[in-house]
C-alpha positions in Angstrom: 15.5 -12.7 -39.5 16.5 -11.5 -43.0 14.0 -9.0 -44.3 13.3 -9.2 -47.9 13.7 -5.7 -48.2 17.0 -6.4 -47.4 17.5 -4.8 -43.9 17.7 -8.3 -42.1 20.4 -10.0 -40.1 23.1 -11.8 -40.4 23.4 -11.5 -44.2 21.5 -8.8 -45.8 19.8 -11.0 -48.4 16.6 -9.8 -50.1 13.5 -11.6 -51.7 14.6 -14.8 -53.7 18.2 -14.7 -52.3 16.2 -15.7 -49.2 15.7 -19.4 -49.0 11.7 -19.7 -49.0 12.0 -22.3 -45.7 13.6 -19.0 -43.7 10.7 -16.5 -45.4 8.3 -19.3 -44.4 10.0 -19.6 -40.4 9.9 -16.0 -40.0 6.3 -15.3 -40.9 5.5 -18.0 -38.2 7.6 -16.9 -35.8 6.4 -13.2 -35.8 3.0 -14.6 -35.9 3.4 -16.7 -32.8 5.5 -14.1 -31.1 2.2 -11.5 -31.9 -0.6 -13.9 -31.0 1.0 -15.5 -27.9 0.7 -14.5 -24.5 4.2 -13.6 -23.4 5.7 -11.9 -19.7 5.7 -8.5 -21.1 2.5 -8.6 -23.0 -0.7 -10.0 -23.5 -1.6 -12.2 -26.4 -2.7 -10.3 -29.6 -5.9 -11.2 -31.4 -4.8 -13.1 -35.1 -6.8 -10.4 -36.4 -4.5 -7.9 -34.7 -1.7 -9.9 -36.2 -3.0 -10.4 -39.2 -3.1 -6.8 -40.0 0.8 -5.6 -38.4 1.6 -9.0 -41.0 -0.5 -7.5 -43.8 1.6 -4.1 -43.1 5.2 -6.0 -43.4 4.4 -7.8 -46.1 6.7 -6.8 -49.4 9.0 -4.7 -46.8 10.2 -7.0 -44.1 7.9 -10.0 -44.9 8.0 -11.8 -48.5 4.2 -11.2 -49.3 3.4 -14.9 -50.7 4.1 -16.5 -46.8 1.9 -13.9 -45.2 -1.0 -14.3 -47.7 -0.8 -18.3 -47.7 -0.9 -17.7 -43.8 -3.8 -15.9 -43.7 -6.1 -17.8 -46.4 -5.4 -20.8 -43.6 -7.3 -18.7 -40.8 -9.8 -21.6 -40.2 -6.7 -24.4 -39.9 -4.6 -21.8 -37.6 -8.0 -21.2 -35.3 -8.2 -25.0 -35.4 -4.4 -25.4 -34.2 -4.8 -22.6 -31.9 -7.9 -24.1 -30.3 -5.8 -27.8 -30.2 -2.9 -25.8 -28.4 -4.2 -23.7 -26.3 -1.9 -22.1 -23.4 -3.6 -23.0 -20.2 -0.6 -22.3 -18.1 -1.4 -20.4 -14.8 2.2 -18.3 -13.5 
């Protein structure tokens, strides 16, 4: 992902030069990657998450997308509970 900092891939961009739709996709992605269970790691808390995202924020996340994320905690629980990985293997 680009970093708004400016240390991101492929490009280099940083803050607005970064369309808001690719600032948007990569606070989600490093929020699922965090809070879902994977083959090399266990599932994080969101609060867990929450706090690495809090930490990036204004460095390699813009700070708008990972505040707006985490003012919706009560519609990501809800999603989280809709979705829930119930995969065995």
């Amino acid at each position: 992902h680009e970093s708004v900092d400016g240390s991101g891939y492929p490009d280099g961009r940083a803050g607005e030069d970064i369309p808001v739709e690719a600032r948007i996709v990569a606070v989600a992605d490093i929020f699922d990657a965090l809070t879902s269970r994977r083959p090399y790691k266990p599932a994080w808390s969101n609060d867990d998450a929450f706090d690495l995202l809090r930490k990036l924020a204004g460095k390699k996340l813009d700070a708008h997308c990972v505040n707006a994320l985490i003012e919706n905690r009560a519609l990501i629980d809800e999603i989280q509970q809709q979705f829930q990985e119930n995969i065995v293997g």
